[in-house]
C-alpha positions in Angstrom: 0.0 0.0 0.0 1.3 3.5 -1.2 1.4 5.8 2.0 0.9 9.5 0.6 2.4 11.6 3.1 2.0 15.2 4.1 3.9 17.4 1.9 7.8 18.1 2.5 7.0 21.5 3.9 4.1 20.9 6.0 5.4 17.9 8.0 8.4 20.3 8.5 6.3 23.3 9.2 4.7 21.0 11.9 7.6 19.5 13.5 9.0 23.0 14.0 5.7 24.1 15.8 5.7 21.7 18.0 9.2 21.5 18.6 9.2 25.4 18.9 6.0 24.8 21.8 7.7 21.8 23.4 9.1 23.3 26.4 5.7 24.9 27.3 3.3 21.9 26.3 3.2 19.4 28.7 1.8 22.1 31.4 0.2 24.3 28.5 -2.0 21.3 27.0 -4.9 21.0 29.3 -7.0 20.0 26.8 -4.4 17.0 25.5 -3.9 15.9 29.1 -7.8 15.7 29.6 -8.0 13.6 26.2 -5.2 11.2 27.2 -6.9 11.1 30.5 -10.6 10.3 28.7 -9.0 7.4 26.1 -7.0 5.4 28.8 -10.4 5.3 30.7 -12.0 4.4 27.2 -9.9 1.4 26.8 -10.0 0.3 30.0 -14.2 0.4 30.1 -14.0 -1.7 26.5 -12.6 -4.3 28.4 -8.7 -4.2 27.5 -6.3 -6.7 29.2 -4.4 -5.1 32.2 -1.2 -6.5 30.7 0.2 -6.0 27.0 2.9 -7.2 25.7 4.2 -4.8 22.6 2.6 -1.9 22.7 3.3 1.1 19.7 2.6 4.6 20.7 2.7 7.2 18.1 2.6 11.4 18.3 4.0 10.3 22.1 5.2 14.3 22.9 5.8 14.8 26.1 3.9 12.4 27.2 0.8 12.6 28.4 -0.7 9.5 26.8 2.6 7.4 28.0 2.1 8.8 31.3 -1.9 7.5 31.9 -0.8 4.1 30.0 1.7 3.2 32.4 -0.1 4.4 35.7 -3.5 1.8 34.2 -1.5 -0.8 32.5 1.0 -3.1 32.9 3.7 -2.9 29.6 6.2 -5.5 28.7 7.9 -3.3 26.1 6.6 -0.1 24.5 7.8 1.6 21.4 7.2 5.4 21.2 7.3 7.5 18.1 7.3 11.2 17.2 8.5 13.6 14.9 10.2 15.3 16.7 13.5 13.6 18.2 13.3 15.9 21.2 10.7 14.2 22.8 12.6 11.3 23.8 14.8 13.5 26.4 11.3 15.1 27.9 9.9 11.8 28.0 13.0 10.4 30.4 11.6 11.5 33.9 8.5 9.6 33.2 9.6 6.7 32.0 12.8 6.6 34.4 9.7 6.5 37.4 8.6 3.3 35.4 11.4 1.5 34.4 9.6 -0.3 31.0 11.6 -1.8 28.7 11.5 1.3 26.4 12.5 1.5 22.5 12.3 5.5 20.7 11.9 5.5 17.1 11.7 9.2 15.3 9.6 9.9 11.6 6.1 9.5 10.3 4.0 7.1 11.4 3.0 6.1 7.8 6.2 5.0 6.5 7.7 3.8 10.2 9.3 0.5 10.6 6.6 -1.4 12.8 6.6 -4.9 15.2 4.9 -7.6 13.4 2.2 -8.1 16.3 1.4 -5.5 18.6 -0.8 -6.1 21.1 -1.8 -2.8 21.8 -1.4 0.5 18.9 -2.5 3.8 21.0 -2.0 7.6 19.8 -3.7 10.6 21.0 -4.2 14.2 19.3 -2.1 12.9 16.4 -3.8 11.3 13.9 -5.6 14.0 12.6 -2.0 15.1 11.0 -2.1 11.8 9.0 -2.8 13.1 5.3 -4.4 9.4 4.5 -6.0 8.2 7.7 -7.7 5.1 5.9 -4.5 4.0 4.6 -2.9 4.4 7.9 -5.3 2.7 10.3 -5.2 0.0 7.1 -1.4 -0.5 7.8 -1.9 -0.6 11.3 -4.3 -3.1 11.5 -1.9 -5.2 9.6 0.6 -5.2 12.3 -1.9 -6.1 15.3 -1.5 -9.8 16.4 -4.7 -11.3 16.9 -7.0 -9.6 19.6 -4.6 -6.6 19.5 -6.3 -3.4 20.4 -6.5 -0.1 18.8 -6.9 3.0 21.1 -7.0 6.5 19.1 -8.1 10.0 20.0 -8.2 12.5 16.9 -10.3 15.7 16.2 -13.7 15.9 14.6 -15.1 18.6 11.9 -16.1 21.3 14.7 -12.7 21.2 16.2 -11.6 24.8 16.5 -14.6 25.6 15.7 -14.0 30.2 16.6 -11.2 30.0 14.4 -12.5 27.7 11.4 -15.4 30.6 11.3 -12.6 33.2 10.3 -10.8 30.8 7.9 -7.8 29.1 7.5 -6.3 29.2 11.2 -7.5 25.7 12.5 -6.1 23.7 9.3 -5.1 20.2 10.0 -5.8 17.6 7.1 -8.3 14.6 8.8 -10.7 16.0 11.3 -12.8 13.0 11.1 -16.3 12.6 13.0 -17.1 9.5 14.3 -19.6 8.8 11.1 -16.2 10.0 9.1 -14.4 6.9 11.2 -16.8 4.0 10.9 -16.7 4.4 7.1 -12.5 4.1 6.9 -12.4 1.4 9.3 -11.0 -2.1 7.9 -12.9 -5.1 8.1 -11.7 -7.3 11.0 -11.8 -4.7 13.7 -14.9 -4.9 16.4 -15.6 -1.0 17.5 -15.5 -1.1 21.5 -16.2 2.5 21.5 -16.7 5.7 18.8 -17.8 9.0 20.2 -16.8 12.8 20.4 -16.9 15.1 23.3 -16.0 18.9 23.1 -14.0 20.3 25.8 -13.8 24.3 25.8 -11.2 26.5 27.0 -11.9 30.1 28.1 -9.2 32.8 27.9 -10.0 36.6 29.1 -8.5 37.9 25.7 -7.2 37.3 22.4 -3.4 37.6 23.2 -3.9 34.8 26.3 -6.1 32.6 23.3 -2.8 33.4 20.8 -0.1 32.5 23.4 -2.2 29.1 24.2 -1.7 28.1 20.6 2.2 29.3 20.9 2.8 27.4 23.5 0.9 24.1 22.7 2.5 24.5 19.4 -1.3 22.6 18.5 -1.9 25.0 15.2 0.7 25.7 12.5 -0.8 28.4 10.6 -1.7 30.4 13.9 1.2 34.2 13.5 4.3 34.5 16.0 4.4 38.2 15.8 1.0 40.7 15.0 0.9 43.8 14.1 -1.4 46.2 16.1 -3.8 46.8 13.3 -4.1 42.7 12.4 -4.7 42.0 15.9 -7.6 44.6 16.5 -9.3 43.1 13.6 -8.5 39.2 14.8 -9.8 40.4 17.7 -13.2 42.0 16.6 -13.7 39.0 14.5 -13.3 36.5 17.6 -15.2 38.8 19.6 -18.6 39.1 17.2 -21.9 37.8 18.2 -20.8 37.7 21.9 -22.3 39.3 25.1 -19.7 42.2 25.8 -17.8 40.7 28.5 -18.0 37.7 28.1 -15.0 35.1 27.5 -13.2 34.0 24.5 -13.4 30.4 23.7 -11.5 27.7 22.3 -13.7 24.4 21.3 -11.5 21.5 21.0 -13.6 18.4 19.6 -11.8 15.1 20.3 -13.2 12.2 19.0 -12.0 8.8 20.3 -12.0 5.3 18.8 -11.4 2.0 20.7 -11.4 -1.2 18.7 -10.1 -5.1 18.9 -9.0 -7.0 16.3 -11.0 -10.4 15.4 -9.4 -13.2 14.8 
């Protein structure tokens, strides 16, 4: 199967982001902890094993998924990917409290050299970055061993939902709703659980909404630098149809699939 990645540019455009926002994610990401939080609890309610054997996490970061797996679950050995090769060192303090047998592998998770039977595939706030999601959860399938589980949180079509209204800030390739999901998903996988939540963030103004993208280094298109002018306008936009006074808001719109291979 031909993987088509995300272009060149773009995949560089987001490793930089997020390697720019890495020193301020982990505490900046309230929303990605909360998600991490919500699919560990998801898998665990579907009924997963307490102990896996090979387990593949992909888009690890800084670890906020890695952190809720190995607090709920016991691992024999876990492989953890990213993009961005930085993410290894930040991961070390959590993983040194753990002590699992621990292998770090850096690229794309479409063209990445995987285990032939994983027990468990997990990834969370990632896969909506995957330019061919059906090829992708296709590929990963392949490389589940029989009963192997499938644990993923992405972002569904209202995701950002202030910012998609002014256009072309909240741009990430697959926001799939759950609909979106059950249609891509390969034969041979039984859905444990499908489902989207939105969690908001309030901020008291646009600069403390702008630095919260910064620092999560979540959205690649968001500006670094403003001038006045822009920002009175970004503002104004953000700002119409709302009681005066009231908040700014954020919408994030995870949607999170559980599933177990038959078989």
């Amino acid at each position: 199967m031909t993987q088509i990645l995300l272009p060149a540019s773009v995949q560089n455009r987001v490793r930089q982001s997020f390697r720019r926002g890495l020193p301020s994610y982990h505490q900046a990401a309230v929303a990605q902890a909360q998600i991490a939080a919500t699919l560990v609890q998801a898998l665990r309610t579907a009924g997963a094993p307490a102990r896996f054997g090979q387990v593949l996490e992909f888009g690890c970061g800084t670890g906020h998924l890695t952190t809720q797996l190995l607090q709920h679950f016991t691992l024999d050995h876990l492989t953890l990917n990213d993009l961005v090769p930085d993410c290894a060192a930040a991961l070390h303090p959590i993983l040194k409290q753990h002590s699992p047998s621990v292998t770090f592998q850096v690229g794309p998770i479409e063209t990445l050299a995987l285990p032939p039977a994983l027990d468990l595939i997990v990834s969370a706030s990632t896969v909506q970055w995957v330019q061919q999601p059906a090829d992708l959860i296709g590929r990963l399938t392949q490389h589940l061993a029989p009963s192997g589980w499938l644990a993923l949180s992405g972002f569904g079509r209202a995701h950002f939902s202030e910012l998609q209204a002014l256009g072309g800030m909240a741009t990430a390739p697959s926001y799939l709703d759950p609909h979106d999901w059950r249609h891509i998903l390969p034969a041979g996988l039984h859905i444990g659980a499908l489902y989207s939540k939105t969690i908001i963030l309030q901020f008291t103004d646009t600069l403390n909404l702008l630095r919260h993208l910064r620092l999560t280094g979540v959205n690649v298109s968001a500006r670094n630098h403003w001038a006045r002018a822009s920002l009175a306008s970004f503002d104004l936009r953000l700002r119409a149809g709302l009681p005066q006074g009231a908040p700014l808001t954020l919408s994030y719109q995870p949607v999170f699939l559980i599933a177990c291979k038959t078989g």
